[in-house]
N, C-alpha and C positions, 0 to 999 in steps of 0.2 A: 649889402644884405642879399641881393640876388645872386651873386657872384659865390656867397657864402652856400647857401643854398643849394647851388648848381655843383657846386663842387662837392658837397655831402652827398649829392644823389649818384656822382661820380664814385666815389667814395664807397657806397653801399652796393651799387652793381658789379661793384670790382671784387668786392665779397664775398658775393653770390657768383661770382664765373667758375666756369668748368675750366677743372683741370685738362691738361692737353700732353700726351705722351704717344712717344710713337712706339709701335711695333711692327718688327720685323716679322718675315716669312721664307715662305717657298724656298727653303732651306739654307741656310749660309747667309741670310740676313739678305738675299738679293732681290727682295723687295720689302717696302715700307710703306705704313701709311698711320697718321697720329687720328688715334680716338679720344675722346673726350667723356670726359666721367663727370658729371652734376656734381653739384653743391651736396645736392640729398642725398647719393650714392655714395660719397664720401663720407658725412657724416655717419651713414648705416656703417661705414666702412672703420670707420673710428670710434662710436659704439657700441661696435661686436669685440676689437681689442680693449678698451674701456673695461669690459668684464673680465680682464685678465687679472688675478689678485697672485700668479705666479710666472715666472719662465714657463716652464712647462704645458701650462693651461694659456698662456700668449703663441705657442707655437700652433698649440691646436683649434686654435680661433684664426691665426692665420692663414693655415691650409685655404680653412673655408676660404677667407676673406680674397687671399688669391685668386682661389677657383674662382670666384665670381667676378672680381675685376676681370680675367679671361672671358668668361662668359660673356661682359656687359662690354669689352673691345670685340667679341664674333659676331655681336649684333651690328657691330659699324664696319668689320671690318671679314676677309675674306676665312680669318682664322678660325671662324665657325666649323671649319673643316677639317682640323685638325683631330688628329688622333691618338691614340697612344703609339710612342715608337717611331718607328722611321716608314714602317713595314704597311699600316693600313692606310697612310694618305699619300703615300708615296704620287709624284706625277698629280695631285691635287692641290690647285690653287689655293693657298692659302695654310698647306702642308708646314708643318715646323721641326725642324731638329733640334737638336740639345744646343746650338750655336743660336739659335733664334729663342728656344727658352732661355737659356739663362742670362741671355740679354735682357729681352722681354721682361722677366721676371725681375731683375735685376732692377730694370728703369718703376716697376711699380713697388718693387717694394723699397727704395728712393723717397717713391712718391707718400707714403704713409710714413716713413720716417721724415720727411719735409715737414709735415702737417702733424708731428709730434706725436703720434698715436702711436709709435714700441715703445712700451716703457720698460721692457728687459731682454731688447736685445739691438744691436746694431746692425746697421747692413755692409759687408765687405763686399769687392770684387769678386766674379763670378772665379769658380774654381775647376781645375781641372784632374781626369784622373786618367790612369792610363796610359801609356806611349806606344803601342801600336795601334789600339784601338781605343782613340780616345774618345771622352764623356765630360762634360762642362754642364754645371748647373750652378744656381742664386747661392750665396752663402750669407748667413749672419751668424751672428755673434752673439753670445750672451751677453750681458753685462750686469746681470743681478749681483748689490755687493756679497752675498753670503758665498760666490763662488771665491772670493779672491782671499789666496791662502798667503801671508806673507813669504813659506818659506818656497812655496812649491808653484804659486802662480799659476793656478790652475785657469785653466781657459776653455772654455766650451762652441764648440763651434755647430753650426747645422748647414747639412746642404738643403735648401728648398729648391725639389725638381721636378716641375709641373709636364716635363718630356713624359714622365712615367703615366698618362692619365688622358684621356680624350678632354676636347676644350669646353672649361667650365666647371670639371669634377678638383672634387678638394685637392688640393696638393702635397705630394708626399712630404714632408718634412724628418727628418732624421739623421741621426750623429753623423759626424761630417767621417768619424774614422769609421764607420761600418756604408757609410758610400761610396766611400774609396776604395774600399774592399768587393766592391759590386754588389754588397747586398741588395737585394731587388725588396724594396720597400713596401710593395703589393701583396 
């Protein structure tokens, strides 16, 4: 009975444990360090997508939900310093570029697809654009059935790229073909 007991309380602390993800920095991913997001911060995190009754209204709950997962890793971690671009934390600890976002970004949005909260879209490998001057951000996927055409197989894609936004502010989200095209999302 004790033994029973000990292992429920086992059990229930394991629960409750914070999630653990690392992110990358100081540009090209050549520094790391994993922060940890509560029990409570995830749930708020999975109750803001929760109110999603479309694709559409999931991406733009997401931005937010992003931003602040960034936000609540600048509290543990040096990326508090981070900026929009390449340009204003340049030589700043803690600086990120599009190789350390759409990692970054990538590994959290992972993390909320882990723990079931998209329910209309996927998350793919991060993507890239450009060949002289290249740009890498987060990418999902739709998956709502009303996109899937039998004859035409229609697919929708989004790049989510938190490069575009000082650390914390919502994340851009937008069609993956007018990102590729450099549209600036701002």
């Amino acid at each position: 009975m004790r033994r029973t007991i000990l292992f429920l309380l086992i059990l229930c602390g394991a629960a409750q444990a914070d999630e653990q993800v690392p992110v990358c920095y100081n540009f090209g991913c050549t520094a790391e360090q994993t922060v940890a997001f509560s029990e409570s911060r995830l749930i708020w995190a999975e109750e803001m997508l929760a109110a999603a009754d479309s694709a559409e209204r999931e991406r733009m709950l997401l931005s937010l939900v992003v931003g602040r997962l960034y936000g609540w890793a600048g509290q543990q971690s040096p990326v508090s310093a981070d900026r929009a671009g390449n340009y204003e934390d340049g030589g700043v600890n803690g600086g990120m570029d599009c190789i350390d976002h759409s990692t970054t970004t990538t590994l959290f949005l992972r993390l909320l697809e882990k723990r079931e909260a998209l329910h209309f879209h996927r998350v793919l490998e991060p993507v890239q654009r450009g060949l002289m001057f290249q740009h890498l951000s987060a990418q999902i996927e739709e998956v709502a059935p009303e996109l899937m055409n039998a004859e035409t197989e229609l697919v929708r894609r989004y790049a989510v790229d938190s490069w575009y936004v000082d650390n914390g502010k919502p994340t851009p989200v937008m069609p993956l073909e007018l990102w590729k095209e450099g549209s600036d999302p701002i």
